[in-house]
MARKE-604603 format. One record per residue (C-alpha): residue in one letter; x, y, z. Coordinates in steps of 0.2 Angstrom, whole numbers, padded with zeros to 4 digits, always signed. Example, Ala and Ser with C-alpha at 12.3 -4.5 7.8 and 13.67 -1.06 7.14 Angstrom:
REM residues 2
A+0062-0022+0039;S+0068-0005+0036;
//
This chain:
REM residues 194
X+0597+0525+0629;X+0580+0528+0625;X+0578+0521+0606;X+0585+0503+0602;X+0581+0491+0591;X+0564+0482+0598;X+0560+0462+0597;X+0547+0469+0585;X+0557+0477+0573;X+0569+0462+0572;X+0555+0450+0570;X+0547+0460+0556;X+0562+0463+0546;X+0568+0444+0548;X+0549+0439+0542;X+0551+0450+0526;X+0565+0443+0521;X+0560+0424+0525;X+0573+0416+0537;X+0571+0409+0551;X+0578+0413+0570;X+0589+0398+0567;X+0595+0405+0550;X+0598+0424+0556;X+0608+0417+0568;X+0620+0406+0559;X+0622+0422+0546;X+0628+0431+0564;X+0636+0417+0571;X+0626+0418+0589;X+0614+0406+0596;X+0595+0404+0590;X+0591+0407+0609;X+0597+0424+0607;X+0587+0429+0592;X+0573+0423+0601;X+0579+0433+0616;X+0579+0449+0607;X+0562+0444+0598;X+0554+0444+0616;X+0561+0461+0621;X+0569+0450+0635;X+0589+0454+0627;X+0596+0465+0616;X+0609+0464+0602;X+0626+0468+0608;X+0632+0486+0598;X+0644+0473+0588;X+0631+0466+0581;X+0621+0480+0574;X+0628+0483+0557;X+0630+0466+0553;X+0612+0463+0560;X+0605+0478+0546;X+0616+0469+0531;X+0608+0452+0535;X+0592+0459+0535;X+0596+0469+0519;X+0593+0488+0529;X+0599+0505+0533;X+0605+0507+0549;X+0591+0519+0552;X+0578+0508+0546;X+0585+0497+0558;X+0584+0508+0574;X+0567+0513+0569;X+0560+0497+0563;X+0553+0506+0548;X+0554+0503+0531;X+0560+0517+0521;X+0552+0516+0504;X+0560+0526+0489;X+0544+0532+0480;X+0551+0547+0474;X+0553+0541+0457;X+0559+0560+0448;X+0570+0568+0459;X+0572+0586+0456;X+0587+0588+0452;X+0588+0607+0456;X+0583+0607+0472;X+0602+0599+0476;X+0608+0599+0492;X+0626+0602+0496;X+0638+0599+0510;X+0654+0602+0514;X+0666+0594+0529;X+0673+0608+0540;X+0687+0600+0543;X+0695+0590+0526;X+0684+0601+0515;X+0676+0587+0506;X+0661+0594+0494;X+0645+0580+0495;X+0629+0582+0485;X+0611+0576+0483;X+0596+0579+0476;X+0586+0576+0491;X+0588+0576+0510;X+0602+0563+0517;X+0611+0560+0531;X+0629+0564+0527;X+0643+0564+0540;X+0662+0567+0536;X+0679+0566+0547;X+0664+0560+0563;X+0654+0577+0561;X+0636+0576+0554;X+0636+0587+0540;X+0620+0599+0538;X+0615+0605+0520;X+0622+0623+0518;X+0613+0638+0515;X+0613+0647+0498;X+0613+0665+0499;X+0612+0678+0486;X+0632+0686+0482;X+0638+0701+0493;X+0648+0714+0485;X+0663+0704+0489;X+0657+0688+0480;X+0651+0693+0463;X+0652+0680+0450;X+0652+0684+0433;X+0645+0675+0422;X+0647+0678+0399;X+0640+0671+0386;X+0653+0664+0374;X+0646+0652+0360;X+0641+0638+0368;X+0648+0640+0386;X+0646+0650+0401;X+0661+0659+0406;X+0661+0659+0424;X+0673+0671+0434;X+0677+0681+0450;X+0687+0693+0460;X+0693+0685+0476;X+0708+0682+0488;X+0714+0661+0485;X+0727+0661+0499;X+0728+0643+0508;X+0717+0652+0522;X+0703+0661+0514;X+0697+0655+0492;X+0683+0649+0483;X+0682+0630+0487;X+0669+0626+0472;X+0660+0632+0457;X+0643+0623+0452;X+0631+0624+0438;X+0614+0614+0439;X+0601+0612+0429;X+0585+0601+0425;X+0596+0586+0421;X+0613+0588+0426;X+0624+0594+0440;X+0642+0600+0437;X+0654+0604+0449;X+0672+0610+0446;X+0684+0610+0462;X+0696+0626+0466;X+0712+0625+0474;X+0721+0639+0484;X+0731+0651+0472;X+0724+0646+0459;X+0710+0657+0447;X+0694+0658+0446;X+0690+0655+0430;X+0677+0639+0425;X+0668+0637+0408;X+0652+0625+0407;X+0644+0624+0391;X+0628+0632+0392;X+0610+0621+0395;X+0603+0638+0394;X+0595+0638+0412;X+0600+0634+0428;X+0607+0639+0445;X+0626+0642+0449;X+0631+0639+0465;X+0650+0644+0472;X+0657+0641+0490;X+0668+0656+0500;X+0677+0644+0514;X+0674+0658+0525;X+0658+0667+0520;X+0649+0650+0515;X+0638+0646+0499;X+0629+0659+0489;X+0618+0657+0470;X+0613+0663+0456;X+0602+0659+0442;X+0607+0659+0426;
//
């Protein structure tokens, strides 16, 4: 393994957050010795102690196994450059609104890729009152539907869940501009702006 926590990084973060090697190890319940150890890159924390090590020390497990620091400074996330995921195997739909690391059912997730509609996946979309009419042609057998319909805008994201034999048909009241996203379980994630 070529990336580990270093005696650095241990160091640094326990300094930050103003203990002591005697009071990182009583929160761990091992031996100041061993703090030290790991300190002076001459032991490493057994892989038991990792995730209780980053609570301690108040970080991510990343930010541990980096020994950086990662700063939130975006302060305005944009809300419509969303990302979304879904897990292969349960089908569970994840978002954000900007890059993370999702994993589901042990499989790291990657953010899908939004394509404009094929022939086969049309969405239409009306105007009626105050709401978006939102609806489709497609097969919504157990083995092949439409998993999920999005709308997103500016401020807000909305997502209404589909279930196998049921219809395609979603209403969101309408914020005037925004991007529609919809999700084929076989054919993947497609868009439109609205």
């Amino acid at each position: 393994m070529n990336h580990y926590i270093t005696g650095a990084a241990i160091r640094t973060l326990r300094e930050k957050k103003r203990l002591t090697q005697q009071q990182l190890a009583e929160r761990l319940q091992v031996s100041d010795k061993a703090v030290s150890k790991w300190e002076t890159g001459k032991g490493f924390p057994d892989i038991s102690l990792i995730e209780p090590l980053a609570r301690v020390l108040q970080v991510s497990l990343p930010e541990l196994l980096s020994g950086e620091q990662i700063i939130n400074a975006n302060r305005s996330a944009n809300i419509l450059k969303s990302n979304l995921y879904v897990c292969p195997i349960c089908g569970n739909i994840f978002h954000s609104t900007g890059s993370a690391m999702i994993s589901c059912c042990g499989v790291a997730l990657p953010p899908l890729e939004a394509d404009q509609a094929d022939a086969d996946h049309q969405m239409n979309c009306e105007e009626i009152e105050d709401e978006y009419f939102v609806s489709m042609q497609h097969p919504m057998t157990k083995e092949h539907y439409i998993s999920f319909v999005a709308y997103c805008t500016e401020e807000r994201f909305e997502l209404v869940k589909l279930y196998p034999e049921s219809s395609i048909e979603v209403r969101f009241f309408n914020r005037r501009h925004g991007i529609l996203y919809w999700y084929c379980n076989h054919h993947g994630l497609f868009k439109k702006r609205i």
